[in-house]
C-alpha positions as a Markdown table, in Angstrom:
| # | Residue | x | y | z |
|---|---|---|---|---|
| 1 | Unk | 22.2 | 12.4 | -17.2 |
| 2 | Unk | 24.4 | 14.5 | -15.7 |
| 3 | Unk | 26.3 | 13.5 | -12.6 |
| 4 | Unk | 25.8 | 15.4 | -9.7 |
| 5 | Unk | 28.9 | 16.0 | -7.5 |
| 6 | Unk | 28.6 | 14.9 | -4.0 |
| 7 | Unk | 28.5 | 17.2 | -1.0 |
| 8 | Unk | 30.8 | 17.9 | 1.6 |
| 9 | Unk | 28.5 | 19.8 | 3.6 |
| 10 | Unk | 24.9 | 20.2 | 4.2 |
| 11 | Unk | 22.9 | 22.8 | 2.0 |
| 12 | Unk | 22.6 | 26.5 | 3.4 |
| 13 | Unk | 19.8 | 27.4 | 2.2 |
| 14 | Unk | 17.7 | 24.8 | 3.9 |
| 15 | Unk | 17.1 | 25.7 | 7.9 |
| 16 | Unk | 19.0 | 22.7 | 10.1 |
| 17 | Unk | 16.7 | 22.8 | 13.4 |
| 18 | Unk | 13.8 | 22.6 | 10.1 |
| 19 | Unk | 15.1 | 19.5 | 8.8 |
| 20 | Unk | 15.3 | 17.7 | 11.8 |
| 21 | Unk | 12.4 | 18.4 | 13.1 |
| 22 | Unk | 10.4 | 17.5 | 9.8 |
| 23 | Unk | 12.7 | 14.3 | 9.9 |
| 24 | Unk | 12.1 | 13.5 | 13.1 |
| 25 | Unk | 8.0 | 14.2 | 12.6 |
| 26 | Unk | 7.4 | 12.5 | 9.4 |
| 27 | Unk | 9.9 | 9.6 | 10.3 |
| 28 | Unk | 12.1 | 10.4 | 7.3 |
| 29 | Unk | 15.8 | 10.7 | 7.0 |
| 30 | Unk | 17.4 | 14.6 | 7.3 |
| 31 | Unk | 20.2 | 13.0 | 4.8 |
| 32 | Unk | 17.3 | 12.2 | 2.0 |
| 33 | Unk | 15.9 | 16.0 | 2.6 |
| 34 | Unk | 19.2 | 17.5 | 1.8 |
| 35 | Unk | 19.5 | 14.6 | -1.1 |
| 36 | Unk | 16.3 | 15.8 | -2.6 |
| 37 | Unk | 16.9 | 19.6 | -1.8 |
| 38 | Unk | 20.3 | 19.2 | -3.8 |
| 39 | Unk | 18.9 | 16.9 | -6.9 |
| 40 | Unk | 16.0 | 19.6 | -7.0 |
| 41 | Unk | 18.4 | 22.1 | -7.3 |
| 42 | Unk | 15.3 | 24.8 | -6.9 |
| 43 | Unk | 15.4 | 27.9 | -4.6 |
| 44 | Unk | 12.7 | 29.4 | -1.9 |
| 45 | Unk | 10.3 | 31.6 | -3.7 |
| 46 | Unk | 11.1 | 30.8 | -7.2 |
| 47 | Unk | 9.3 | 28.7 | -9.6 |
| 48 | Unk | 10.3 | 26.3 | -12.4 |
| 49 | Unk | 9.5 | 26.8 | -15.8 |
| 50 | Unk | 6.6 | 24.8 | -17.0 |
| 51 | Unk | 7.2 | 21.2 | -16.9 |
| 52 | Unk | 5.9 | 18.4 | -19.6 |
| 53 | Unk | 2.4 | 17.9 | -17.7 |
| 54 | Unk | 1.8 | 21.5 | -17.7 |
| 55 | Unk | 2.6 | 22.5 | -13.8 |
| 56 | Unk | 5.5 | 23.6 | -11.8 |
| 57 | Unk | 7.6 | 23.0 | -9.4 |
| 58 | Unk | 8.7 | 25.2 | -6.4 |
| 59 | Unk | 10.9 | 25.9 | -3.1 |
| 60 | Unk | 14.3 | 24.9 | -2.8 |
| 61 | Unk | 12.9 | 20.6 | -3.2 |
| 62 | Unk | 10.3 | 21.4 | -6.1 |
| 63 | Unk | 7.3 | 20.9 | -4.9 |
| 64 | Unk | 5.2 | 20.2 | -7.8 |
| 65 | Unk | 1.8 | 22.1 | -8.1 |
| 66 | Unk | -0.3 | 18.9 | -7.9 |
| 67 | Unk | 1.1 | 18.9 | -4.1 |
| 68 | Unk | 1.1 | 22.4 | -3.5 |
| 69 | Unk | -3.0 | 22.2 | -4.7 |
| 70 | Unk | -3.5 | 19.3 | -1.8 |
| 71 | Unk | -1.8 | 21.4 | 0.7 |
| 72 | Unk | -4.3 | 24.0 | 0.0 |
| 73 | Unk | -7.5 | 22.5 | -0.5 |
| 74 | Unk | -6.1 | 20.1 | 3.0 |
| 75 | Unk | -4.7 | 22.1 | 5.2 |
| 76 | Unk | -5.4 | 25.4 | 3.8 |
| 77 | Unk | -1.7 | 26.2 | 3.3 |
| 78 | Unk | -1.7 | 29.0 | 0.5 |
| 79 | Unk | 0.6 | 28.2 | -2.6 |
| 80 | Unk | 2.2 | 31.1 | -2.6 |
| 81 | Unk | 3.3 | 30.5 | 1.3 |
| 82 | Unk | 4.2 | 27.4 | 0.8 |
| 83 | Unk | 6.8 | 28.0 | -2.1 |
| 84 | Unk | 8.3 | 31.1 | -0.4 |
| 85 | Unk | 8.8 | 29.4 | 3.3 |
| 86 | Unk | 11.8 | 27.2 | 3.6 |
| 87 | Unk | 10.9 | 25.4 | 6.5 |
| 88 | Unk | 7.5 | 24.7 | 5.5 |
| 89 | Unk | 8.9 | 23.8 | 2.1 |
| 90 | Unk | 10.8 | 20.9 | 3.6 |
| 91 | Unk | 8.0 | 19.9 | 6.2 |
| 92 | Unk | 5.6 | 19.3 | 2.7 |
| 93 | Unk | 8.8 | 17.7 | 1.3 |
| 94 | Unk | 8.8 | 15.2 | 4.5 |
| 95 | Unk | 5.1 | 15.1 | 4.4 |
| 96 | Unk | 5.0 | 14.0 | 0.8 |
| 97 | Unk | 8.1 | 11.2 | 1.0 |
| 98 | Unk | 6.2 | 9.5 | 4.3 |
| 99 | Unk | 2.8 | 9.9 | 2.6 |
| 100 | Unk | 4.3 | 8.3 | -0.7 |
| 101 | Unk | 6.4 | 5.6 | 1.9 |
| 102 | Unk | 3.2 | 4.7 | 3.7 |
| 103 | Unk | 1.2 | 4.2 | 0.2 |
| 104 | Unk | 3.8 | 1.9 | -1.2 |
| 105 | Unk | 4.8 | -0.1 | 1.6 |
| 106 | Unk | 8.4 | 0.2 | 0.5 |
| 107 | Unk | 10.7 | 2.8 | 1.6 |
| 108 | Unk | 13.2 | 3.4 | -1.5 |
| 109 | Unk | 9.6 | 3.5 | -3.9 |
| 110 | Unk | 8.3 | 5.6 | -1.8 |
| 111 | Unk | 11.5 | 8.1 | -2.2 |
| 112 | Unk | 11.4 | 7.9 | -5.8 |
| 113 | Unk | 7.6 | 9.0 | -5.8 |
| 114 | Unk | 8.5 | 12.2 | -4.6 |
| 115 | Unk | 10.0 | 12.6 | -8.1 |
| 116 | Unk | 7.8 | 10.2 | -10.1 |
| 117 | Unk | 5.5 | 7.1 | -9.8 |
| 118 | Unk | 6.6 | 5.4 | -13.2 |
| 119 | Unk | 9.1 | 2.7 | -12.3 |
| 120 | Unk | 11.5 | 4.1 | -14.6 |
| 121 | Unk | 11.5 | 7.8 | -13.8 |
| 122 | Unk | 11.5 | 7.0 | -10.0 |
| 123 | Unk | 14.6 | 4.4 | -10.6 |
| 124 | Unk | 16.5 | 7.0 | -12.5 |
| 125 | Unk | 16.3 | 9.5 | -9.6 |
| 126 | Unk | 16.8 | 7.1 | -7.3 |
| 127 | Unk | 20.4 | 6.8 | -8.6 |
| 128 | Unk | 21.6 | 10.5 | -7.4 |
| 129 | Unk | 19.4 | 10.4 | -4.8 |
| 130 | Unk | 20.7 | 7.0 | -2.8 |
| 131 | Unk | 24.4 | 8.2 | -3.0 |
| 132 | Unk | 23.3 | 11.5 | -2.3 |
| 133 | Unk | 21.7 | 10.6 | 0.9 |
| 134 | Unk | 24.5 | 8.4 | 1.7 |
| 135 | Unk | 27.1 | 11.3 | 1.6 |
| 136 | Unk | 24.7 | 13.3 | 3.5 |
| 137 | Unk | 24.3 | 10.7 | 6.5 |
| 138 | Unk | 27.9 | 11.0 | 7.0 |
| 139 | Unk | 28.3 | 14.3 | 7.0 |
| 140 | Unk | 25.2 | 14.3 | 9.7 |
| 141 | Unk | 26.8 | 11.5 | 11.9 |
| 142 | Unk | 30.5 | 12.9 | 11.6 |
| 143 | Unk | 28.7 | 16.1 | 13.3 |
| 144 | Unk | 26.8 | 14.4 | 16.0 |
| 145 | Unk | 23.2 | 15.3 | 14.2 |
| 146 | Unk | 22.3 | 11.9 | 13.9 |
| 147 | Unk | 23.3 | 8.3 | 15.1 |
């Protein structure tokens, strides 16, 4: 696995004022949506190649197409809106971690679901993603975002 440096600011790509308020709607961290935006590593409009089960993931968190599929047949939110909007991007991204959190009953599970329900995939990314979100929460306090 390959370490992943950690931040000293927040992302750019990802819409502050979007954050918070997906945060603050789905009761989840900002500091474990920049986390998850910076292990993804993915971009708004663009698509990963084709992963081992066959779909793919998109937006700047990679939401996988199972998700993006719900969203549709749900809410109506069309893929292809969904994987090109940033904001809405990380409101499915806060969506899917309290959905995941609420199914659970654990918070840190829950987190790891967003990448992957077997124990071991989900403890693996929970690795990068812990002190990820730790570095994050500073940065956030240190500027007043959060307390």
């Amino acid at each position: 696995m390959i370490p992943i440096p950690l931040p000293v600011q927040l992302p750019v790509d990802m819409p502050h004022q979007c954050v918070l308020q997906a945060a603050m709607d789905y009761q989840v961290s900002p500091a474990i949506l920049y986390a998850i935006r910076t292990k993804e590593g993915g971009k708004v409009g663009v698509s990963s190649a084709i992963n081992t089960n066959n779909t793919r993931d998109h937006n700047q968190t990679q939401i996988n197409d199972k998700w993006m599929n719900t969203f549709y047949k749900q809410e109506g939110i069309h893929p292809q809106l969904l994987a090109s909007d940033a904001c809405l991007g990380i409101r499915a991204t806060a969506y899917i971690i309290r959905y995941e959190i609420n199914r659970v009953g654990d918070f840190w599970r829950g987190v790891g679901n967003y990448h992957s329900r077997t124990q071991e995939k989900n403890k693996n990314y929970l690795k990068d993603i812990y002190p990820l979100s730790m570095q994050y929460e500073q940065i956030l306090r240190r500027n007043g975002w959060i307390k």
